[in-house]
Backbone as numpy.savetxt, mean C-alpha at the origin, in Angstrom:
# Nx Ny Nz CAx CAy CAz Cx Cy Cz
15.05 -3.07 21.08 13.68 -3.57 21.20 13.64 -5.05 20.80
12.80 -6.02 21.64 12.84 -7.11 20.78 11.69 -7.38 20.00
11.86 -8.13 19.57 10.43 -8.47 18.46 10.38 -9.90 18.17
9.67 -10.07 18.06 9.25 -11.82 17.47 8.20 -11.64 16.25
8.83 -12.71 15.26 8.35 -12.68 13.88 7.53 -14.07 13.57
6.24 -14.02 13.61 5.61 -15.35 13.43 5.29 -15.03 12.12
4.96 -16.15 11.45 5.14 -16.73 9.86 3.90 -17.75 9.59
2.51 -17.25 8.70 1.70 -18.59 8.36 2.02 -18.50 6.78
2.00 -19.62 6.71 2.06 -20.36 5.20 0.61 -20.58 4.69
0.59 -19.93 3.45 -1.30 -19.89 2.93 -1.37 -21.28 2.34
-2.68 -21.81 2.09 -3.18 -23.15 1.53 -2.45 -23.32 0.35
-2.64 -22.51 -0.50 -2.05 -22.88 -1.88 -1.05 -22.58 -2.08
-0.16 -23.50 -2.63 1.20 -22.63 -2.95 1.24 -21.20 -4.27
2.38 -21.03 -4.39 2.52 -19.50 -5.16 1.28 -18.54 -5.79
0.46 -18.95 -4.25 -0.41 -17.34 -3.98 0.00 -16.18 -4.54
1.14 -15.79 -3.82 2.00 -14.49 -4.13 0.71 -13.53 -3.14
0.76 -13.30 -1.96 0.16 -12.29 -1.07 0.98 -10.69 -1.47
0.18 -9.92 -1.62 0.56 -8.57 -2.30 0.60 -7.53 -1.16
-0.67 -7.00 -1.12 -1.71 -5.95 -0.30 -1.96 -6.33 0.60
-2.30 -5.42 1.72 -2.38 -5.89 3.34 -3.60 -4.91 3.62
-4.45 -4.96 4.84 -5.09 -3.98 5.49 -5.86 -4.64 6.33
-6.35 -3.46 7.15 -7.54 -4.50 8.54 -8.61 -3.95 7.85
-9.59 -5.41 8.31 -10.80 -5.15 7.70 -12.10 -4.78 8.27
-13.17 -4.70 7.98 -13.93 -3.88 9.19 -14.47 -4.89 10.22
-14.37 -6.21 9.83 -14.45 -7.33 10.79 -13.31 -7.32 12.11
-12.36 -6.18 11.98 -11.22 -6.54 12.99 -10.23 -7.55 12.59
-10.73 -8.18 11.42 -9.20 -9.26 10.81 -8.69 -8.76 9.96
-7.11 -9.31 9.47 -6.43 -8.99 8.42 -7.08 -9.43 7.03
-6.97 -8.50 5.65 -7.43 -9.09 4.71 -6.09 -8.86 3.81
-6.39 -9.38 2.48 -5.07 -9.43 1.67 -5.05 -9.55 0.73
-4.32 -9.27 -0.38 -4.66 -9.97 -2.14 -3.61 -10.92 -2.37
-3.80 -11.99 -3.12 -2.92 -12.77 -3.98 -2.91 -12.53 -4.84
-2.07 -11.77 -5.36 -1.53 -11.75 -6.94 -1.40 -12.65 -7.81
-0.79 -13.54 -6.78 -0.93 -14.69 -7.98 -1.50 -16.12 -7.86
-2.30 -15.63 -6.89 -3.54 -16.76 -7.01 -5.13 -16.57 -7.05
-5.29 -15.04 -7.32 -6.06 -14.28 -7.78 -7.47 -14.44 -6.82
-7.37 -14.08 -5.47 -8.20 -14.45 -4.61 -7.36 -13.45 -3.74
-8.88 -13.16 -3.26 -9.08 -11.99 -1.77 -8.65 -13.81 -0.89
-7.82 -12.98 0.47 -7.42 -13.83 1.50 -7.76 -13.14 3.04
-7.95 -13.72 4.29 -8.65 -13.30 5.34 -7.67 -14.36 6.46
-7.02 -13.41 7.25 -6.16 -14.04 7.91 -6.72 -13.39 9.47
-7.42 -14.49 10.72 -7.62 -13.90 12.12 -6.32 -13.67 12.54
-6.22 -13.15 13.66 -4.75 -12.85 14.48 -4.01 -14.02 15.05
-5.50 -15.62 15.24 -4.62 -16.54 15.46 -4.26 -17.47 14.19
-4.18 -17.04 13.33 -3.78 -17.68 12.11 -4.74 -18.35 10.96
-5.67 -18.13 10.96 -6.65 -19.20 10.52 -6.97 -18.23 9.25
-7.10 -18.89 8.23 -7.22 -18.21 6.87 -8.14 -18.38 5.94
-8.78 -18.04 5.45 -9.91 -18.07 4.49 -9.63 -17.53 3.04
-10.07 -18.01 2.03 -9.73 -17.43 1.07 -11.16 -17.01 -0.20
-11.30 -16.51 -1.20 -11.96 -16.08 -1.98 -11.83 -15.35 -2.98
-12.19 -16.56 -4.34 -11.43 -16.19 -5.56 -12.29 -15.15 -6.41
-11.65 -14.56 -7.38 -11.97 -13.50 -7.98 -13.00 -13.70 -9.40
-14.16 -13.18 -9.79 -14.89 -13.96 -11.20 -13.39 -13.51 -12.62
-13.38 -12.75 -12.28 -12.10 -12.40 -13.29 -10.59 -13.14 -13.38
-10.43 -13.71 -14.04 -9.02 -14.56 -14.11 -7.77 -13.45 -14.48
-6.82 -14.05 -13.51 -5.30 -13.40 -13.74 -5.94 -11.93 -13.49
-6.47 -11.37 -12.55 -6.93 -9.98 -12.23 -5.50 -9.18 -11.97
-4.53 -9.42 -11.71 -3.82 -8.81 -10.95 -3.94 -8.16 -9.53
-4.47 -8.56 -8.75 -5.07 -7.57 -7.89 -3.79 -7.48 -6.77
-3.91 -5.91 -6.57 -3.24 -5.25 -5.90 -2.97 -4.93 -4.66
-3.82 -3.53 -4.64 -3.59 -3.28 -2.81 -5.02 -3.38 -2.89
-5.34 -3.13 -1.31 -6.87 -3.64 -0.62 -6.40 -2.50 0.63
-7.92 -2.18 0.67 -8.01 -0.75 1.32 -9.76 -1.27 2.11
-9.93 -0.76 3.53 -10.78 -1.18 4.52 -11.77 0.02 3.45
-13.52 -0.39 3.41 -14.69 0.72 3.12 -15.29 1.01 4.16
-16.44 1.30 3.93 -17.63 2.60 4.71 -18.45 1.26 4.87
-18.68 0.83 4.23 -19.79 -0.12 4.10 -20.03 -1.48 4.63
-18.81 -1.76 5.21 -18.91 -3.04 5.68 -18.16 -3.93 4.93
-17.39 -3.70 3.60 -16.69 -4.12 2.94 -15.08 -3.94 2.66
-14.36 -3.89 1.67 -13.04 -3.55 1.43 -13.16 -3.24 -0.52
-12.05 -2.77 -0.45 -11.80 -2.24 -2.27 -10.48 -2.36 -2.47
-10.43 -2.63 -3.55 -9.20 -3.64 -4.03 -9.13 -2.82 -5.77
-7.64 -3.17 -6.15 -7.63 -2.76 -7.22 -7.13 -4.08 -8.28
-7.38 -3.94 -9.58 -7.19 -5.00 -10.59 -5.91 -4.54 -11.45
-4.81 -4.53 -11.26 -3.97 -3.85 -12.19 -3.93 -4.60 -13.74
-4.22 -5.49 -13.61 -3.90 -6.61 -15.48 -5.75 -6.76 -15.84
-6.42 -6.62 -15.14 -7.65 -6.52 -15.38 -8.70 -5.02 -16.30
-8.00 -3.75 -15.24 -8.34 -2.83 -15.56 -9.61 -2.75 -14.60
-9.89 -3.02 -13.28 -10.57 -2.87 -12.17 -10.49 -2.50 -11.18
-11.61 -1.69 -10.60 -11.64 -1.73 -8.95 -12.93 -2.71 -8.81
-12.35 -3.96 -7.68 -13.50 -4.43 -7.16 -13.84 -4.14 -5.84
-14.32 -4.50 -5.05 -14.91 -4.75 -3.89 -15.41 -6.18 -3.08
-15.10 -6.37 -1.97 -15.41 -7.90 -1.44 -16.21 -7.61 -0.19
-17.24 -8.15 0.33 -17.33 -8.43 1.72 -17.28 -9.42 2.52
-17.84 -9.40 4.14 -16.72 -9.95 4.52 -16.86 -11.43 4.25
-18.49 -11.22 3.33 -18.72 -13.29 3.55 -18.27 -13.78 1.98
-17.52 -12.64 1.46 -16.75 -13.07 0.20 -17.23 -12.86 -1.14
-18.15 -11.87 -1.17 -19.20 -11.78 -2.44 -18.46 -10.54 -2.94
-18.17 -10.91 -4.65 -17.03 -9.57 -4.74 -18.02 -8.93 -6.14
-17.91 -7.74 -6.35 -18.23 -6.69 -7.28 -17.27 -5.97 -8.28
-17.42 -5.75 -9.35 -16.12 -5.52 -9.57 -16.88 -4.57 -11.12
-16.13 -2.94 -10.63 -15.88 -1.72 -11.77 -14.96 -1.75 -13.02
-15.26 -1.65 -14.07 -14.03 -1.61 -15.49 -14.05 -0.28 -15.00
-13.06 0.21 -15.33 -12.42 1.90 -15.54 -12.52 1.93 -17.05
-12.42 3.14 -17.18 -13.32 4.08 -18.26 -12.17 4.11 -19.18
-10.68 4.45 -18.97 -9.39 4.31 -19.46 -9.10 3.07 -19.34
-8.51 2.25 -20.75 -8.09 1.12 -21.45 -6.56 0.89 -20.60
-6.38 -0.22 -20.21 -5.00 -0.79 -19.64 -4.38 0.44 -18.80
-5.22 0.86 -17.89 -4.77 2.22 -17.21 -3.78 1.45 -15.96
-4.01 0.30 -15.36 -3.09 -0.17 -14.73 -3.51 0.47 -13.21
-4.32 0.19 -12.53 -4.90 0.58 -10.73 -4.12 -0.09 -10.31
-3.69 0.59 -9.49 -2.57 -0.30 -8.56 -2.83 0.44 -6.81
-2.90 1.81 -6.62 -2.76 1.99 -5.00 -4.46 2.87 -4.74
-4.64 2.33 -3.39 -6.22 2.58 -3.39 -6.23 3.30 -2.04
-7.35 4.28 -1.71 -7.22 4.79 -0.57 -8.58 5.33 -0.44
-9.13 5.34 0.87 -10.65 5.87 1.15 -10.41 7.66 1.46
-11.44 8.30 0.63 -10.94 9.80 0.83 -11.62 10.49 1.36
-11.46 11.70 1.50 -12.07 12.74 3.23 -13.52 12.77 2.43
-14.20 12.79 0.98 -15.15 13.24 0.35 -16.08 11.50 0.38
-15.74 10.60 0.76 -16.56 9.38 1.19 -16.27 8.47 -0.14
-15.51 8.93 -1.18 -14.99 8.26 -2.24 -13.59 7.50 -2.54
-13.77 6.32 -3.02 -12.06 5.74 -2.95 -11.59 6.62 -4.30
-10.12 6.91 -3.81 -9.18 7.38 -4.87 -8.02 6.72 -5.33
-7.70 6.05 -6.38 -6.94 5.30 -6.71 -5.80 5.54 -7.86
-4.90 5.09 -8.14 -3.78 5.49 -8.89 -3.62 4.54 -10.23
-3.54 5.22 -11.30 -3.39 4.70 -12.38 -2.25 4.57 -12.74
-1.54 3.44 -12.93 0.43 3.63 -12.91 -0.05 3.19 -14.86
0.01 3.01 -15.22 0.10 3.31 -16.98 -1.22 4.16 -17.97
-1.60 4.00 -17.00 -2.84 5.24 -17.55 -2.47 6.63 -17.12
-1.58 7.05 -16.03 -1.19 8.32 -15.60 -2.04 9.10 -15.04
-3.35 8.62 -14.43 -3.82 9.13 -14.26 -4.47 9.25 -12.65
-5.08 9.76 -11.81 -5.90 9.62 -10.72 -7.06 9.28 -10.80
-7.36 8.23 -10.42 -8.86 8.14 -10.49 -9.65 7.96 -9.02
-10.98 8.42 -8.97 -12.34 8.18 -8.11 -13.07 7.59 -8.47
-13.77 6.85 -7.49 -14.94 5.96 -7.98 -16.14 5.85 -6.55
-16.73 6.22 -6.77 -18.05 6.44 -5.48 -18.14 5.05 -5.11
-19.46 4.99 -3.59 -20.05 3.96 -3.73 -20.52 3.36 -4.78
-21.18 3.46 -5.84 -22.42 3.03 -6.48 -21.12 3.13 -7.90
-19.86 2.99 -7.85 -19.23 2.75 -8.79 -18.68 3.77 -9.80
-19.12 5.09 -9.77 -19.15 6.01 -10.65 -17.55 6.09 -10.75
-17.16 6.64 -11.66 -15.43 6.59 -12.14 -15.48 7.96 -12.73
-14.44 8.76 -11.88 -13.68 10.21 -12.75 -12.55 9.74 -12.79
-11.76 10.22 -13.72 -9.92 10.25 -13.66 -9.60 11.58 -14.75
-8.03 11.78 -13.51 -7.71 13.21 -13.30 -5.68 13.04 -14.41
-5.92 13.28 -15.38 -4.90 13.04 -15.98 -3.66 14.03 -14.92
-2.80 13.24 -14.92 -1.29 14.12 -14.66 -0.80 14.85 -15.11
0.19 16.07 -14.94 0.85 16.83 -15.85 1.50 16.83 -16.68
2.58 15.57 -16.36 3.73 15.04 -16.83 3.30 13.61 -17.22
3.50 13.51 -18.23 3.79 11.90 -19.17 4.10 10.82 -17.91
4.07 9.71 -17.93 4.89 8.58 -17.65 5.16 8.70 -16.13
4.91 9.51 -15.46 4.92 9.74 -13.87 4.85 8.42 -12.97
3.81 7.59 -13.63 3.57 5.87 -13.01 4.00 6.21 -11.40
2.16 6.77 -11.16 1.50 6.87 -9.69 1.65 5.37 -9.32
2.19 5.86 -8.08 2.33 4.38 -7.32 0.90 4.16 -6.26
1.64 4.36 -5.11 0.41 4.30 -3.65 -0.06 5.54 -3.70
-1.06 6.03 -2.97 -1.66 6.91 -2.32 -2.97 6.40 -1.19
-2.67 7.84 -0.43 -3.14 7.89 0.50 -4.12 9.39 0.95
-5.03 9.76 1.98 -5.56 10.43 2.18 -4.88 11.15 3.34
-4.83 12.41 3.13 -3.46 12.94 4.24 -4.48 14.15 5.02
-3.78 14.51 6.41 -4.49 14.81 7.29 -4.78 16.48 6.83
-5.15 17.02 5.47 -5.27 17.94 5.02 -6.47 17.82 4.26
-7.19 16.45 3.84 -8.08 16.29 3.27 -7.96 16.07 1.57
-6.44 16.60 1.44 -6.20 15.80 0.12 -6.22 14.52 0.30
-5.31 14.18 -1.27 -4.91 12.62 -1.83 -3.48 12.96 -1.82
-2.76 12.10 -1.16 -0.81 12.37 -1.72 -0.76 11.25 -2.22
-0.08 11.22 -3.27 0.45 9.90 -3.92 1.98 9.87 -4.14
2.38 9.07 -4.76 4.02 8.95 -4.75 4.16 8.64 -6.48
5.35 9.42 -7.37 5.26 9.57 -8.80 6.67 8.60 -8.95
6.35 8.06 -9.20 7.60 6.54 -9.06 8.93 6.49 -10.12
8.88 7.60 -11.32 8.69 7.48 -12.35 9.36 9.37 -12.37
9.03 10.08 -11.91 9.01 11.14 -12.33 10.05 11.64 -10.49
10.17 10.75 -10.08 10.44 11.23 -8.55 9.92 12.98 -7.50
8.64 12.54 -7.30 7.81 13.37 -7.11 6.93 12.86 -6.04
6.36 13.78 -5.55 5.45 13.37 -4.53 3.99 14.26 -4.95
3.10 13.45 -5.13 2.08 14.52 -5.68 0.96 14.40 -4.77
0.18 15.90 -4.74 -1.32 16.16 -3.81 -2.23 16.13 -5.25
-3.46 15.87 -4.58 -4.76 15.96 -5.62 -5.81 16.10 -4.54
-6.30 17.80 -4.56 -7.82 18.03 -3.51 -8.75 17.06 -4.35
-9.89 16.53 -3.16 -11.42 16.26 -4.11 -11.90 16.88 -4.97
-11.36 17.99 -5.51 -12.07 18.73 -6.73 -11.31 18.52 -7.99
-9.91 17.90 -7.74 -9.31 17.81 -8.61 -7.67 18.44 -9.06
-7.71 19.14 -8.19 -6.29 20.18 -8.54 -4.73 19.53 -7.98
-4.30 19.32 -8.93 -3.26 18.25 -8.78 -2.05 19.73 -8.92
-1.41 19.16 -7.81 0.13 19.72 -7.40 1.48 18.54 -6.90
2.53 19.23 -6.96 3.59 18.17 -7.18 4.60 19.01 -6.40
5.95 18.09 -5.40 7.19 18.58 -5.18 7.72 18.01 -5.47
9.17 17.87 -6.19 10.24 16.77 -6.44 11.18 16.56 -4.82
11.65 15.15 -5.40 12.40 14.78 -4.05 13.73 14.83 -4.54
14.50 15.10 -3.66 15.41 15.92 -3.49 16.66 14.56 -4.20
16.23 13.82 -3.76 17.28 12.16 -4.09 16.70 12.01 -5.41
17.47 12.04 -6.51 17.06 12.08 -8.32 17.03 9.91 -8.44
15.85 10.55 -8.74 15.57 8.92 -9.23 15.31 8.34 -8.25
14.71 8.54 -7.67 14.52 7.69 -6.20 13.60 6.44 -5.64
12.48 6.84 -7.16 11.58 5.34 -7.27 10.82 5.34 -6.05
9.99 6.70 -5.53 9.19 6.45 -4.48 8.01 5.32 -4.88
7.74 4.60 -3.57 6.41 3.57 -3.98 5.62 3.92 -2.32
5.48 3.08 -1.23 4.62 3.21 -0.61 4.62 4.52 0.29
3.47 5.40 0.73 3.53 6.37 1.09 2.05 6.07 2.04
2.54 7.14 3.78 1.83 6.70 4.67 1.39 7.65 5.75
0.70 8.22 6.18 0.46 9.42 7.40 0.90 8.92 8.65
2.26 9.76 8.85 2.76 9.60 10.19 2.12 10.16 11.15
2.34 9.58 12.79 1.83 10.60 13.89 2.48 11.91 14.38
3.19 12.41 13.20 3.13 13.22 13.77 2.84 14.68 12.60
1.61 14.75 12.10 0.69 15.10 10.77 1.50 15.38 9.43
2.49 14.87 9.18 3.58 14.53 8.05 3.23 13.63 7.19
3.35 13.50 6.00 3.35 12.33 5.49 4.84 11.78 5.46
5.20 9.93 5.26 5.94 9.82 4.94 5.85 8.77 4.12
7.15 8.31 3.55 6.97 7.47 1.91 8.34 6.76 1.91
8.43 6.08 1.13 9.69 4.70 0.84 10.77 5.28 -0.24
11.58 5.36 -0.50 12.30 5.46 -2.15 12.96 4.01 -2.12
12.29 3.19 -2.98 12.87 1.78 -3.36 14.36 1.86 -4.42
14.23 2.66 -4.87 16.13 3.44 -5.36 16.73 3.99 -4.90
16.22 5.00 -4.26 16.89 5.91 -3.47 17.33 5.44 -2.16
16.98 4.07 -1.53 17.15 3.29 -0.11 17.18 3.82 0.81
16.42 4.99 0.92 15.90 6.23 2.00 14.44 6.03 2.43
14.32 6.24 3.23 12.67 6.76 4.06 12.52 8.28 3.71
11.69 8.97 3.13 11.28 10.55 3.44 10.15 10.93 4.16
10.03 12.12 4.43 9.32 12.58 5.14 8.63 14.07 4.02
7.27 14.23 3.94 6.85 15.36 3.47 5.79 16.03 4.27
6.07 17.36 4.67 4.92 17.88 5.60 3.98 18.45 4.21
3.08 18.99 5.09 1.83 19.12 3.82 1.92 21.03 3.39
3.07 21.27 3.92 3.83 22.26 2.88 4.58 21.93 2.13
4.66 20.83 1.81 5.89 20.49 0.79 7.24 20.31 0.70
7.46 20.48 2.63 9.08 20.66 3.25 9.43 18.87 3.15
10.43 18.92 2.57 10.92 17.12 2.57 12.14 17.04 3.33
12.15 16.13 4.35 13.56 15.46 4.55 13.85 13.71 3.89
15.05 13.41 4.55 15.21 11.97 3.55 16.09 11.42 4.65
16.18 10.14 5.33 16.79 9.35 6.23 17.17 8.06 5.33
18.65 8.52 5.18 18.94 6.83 4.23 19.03 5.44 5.20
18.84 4.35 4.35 18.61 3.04 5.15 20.44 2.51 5.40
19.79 1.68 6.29 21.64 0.84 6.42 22.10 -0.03 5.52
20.89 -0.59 5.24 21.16 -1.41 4.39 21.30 -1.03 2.67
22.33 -1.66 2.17 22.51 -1.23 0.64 21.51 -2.08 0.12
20.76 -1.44 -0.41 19.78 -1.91 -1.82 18.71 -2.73 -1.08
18.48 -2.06 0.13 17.22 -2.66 0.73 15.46 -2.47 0.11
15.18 -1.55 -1.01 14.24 -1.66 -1.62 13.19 -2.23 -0.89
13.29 -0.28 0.09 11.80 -0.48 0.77 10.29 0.09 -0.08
9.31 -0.54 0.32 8.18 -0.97 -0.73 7.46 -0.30 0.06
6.54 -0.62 1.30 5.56 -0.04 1.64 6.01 0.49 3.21
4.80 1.71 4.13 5.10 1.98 5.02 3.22 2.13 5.81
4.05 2.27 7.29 2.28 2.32 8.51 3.04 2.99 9.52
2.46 3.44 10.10 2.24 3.82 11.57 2.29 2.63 12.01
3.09 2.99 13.23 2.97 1.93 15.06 1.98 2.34 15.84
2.31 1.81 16.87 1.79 2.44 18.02 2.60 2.75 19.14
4.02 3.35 18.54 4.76 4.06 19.84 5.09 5.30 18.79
4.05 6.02 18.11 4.74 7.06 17.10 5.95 6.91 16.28
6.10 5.68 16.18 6.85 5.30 15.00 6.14 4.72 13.84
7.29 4.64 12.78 6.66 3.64 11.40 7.68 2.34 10.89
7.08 1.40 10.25 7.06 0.42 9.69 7.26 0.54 8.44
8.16 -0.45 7.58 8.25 -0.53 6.58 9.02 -1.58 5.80
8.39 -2.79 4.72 9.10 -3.72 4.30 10.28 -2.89 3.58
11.20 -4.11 3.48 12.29 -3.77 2.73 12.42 -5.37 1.90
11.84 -4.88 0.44 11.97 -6.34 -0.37 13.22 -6.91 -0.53
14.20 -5.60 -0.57 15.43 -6.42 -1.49 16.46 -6.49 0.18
16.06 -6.34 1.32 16.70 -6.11 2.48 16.19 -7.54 3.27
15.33 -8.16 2.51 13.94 -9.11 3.18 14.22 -8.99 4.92
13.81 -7.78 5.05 14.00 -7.18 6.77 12.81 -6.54 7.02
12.45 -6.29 7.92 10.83 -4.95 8.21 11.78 -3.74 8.77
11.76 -2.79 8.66 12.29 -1.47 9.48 11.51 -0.73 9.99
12.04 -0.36 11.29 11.05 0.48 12.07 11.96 1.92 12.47
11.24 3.28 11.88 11.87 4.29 11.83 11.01 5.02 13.04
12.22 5.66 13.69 11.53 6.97 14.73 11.08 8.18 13.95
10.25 9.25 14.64 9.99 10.35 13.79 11.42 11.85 13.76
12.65 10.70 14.65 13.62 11.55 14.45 14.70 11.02 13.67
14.11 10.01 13.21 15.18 9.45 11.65 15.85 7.91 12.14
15.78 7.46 13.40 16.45 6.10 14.27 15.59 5.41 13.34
16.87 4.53 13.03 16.32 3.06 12.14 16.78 1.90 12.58
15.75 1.13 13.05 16.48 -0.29 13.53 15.31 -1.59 11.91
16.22 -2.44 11.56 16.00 -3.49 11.14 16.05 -4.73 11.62
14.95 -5.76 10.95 14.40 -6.77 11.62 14.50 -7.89 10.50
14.92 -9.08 10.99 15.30 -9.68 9.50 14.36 -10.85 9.43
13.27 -11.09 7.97 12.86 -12.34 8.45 13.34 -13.66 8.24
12.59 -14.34 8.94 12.82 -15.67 9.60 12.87 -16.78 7.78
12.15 -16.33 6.73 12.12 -16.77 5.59 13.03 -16.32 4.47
14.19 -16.76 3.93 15.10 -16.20 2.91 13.74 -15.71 1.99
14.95 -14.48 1.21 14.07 -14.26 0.08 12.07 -14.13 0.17
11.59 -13.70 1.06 10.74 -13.87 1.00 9.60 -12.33 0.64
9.92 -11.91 -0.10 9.67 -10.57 -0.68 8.86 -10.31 0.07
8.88 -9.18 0.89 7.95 -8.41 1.84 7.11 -6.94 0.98
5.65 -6.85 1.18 5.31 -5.97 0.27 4.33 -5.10 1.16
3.18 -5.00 1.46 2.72 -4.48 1.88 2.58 -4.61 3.36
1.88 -3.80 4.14 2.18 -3.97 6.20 0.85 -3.09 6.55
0.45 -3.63 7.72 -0.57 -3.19 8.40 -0.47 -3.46 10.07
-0.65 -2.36 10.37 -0.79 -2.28 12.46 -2.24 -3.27 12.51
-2.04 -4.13 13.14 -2.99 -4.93 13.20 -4.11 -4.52 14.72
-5.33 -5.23 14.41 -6.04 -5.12 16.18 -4.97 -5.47 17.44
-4.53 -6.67 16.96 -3.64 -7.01 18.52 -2.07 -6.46 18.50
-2.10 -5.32 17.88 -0.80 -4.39 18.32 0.71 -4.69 17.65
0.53 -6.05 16.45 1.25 -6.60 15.83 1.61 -5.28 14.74
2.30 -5.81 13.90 2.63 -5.25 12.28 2.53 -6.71 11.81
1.60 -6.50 10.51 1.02 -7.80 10.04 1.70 -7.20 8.32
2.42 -8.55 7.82 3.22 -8.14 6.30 2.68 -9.12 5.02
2.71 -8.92 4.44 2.39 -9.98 3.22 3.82 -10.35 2.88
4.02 -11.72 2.79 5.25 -12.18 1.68 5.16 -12.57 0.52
5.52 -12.30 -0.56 5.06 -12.76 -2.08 5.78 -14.27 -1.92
6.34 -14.36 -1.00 6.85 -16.19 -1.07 6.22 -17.14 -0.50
4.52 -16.72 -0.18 3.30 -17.37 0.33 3.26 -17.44 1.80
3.56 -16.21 2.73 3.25 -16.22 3.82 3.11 -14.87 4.22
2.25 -15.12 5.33 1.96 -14.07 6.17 2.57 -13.96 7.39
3.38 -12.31 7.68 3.89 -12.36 8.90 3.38 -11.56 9.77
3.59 -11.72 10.92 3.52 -10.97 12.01 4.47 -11.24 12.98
4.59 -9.48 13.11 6.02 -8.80 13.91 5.49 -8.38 15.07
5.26 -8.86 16.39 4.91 -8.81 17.73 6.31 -7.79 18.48
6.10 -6.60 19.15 6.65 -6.00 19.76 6.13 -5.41 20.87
């Protein structure tokens, strides 16, 4: 397949672009980690930015809302905020002290559900801000991503405990271990073909979990490619950075892995999104935004 990898460079230097997603405007939106500002990238490059009232927020991943907006998480802050699209941001304390929000996801019950990686915990938070959190079973698990899976749960990925965990809207948290010990799952994603699948950034495998709990595992080519996040295509395949590979990989749903290398050394690839114009759109923590045209 070929592909072409275009590359914008953001206004400020060491932004650090984190989180990726489309927004309900039809453009890409994004977090800087480390320039602590929501970012807004069109498909022909043009970028907007908008900083956060909270300093050094950490902010994380960014997830499309109901409302006309997006939700974002604060990991060094101890927040979920919210932005829209003309940049006016809102922003929730969580109820648990240095709980650490890091992966955010809109859920079948009209509520975002988000992951507490040092608080251990799951948390919800309505429109109007309300906050539950759903302690874990196990100690130290450090929930990574989650997502809303075509069952109407929450799956998340236990980074920490090498696990893949469900949580219904009512609360009932269940777990399978992955089969690769220590495997350091992080981004996790609903394939087309009603599977979930997920990254092991140790384990240098792609897995696959159906929503019985059956796992397979497709190792990468690359040694110590420390893949981070994963999406859907649009030829029933998936996407997925590889930080320590600085490549994008695109896996079939029968395990074919081809890698794509970018055009920027070192340019830590983290989060990815199928964009409106049919791209895969990536964040680089080395201050650019890519897009992978196929």
């Amino acid at each position: 397949m070929n592909v072409k990898i275009n590359e914008y460079s953001l206004p400020i230097p060491e932004s650090g672009p984190y989180g990726i997603t489309l927004g309900p405007d039809e453009e890409i939106w994004f977090t800087e980690n480390k320039g602590n500002r929501i970012g807004r990238i069109t498909i022909d490059g043009q970028i907007s930015e908008y900083p956060l009232p909270t300093k050094d927020a950490g902010i994380s991943i960014i997830v499309k809302g109901i409302e006309g907006d997006l939700w974002f998480t604060e990991y060094k802050s101890n927040k979920i905020g919210k932005v829209t699209i003309d940049g006016k941001v809102t922003e929730y304390i969580l109820p648990t002290a240095n709980s650490g929000p890091y992966g955010i996801t809109l859920g079948s019950d009209r509520a975002f559900w988000f992951t507490e990686i040092t608080g251990n915990k799951i948390g919800r938070i309505t429109l109007n801000g309300e906050v539950t959190e759903y302690n874990l079973p196990e100690e130290a698990s450090f929930p990574s991503m989650i997502v809303a899976g075509p069952d109407g749960a929450l799956w998340f990925t236990e980074n920490q405990r090498n696990k893949i965990g469900r949580i219904t809207t009512s609360g009932e948290i269940t777990d399978c271990s992955i089969p690769t010990t220590a495997s350091g799952p992080v981004g996790i994603a609903n394939g087309p073909d009603g599977a979930l699948w997920f990254v092991e950034i140790a384990g240098n495998k792609i897995g696959r979990i159906t929503t019985l709990g059956e796992i397979l595992e497709f190792p990468l080519p690359t040694i110590n490619a420390k893949p981070h996040a994963i999406v859907s295509g649009k030829e029933r395949e998936l996407w997925f950075t590889e930080w320590g590979g600085n490549q994008i990989g695109r896996i079939t749903l029968r395990g074919g892995i081809t890698e794509y290398a970018i055009p920027t050394l070192n340019s830590e690839p983290h989060g990815l999104v199928f964009g409106p114009d049919g791209a895969i759109w990536f964040a680089e923590e080395s201050n650019k935004i890519g897009q992978l045209i196929y």
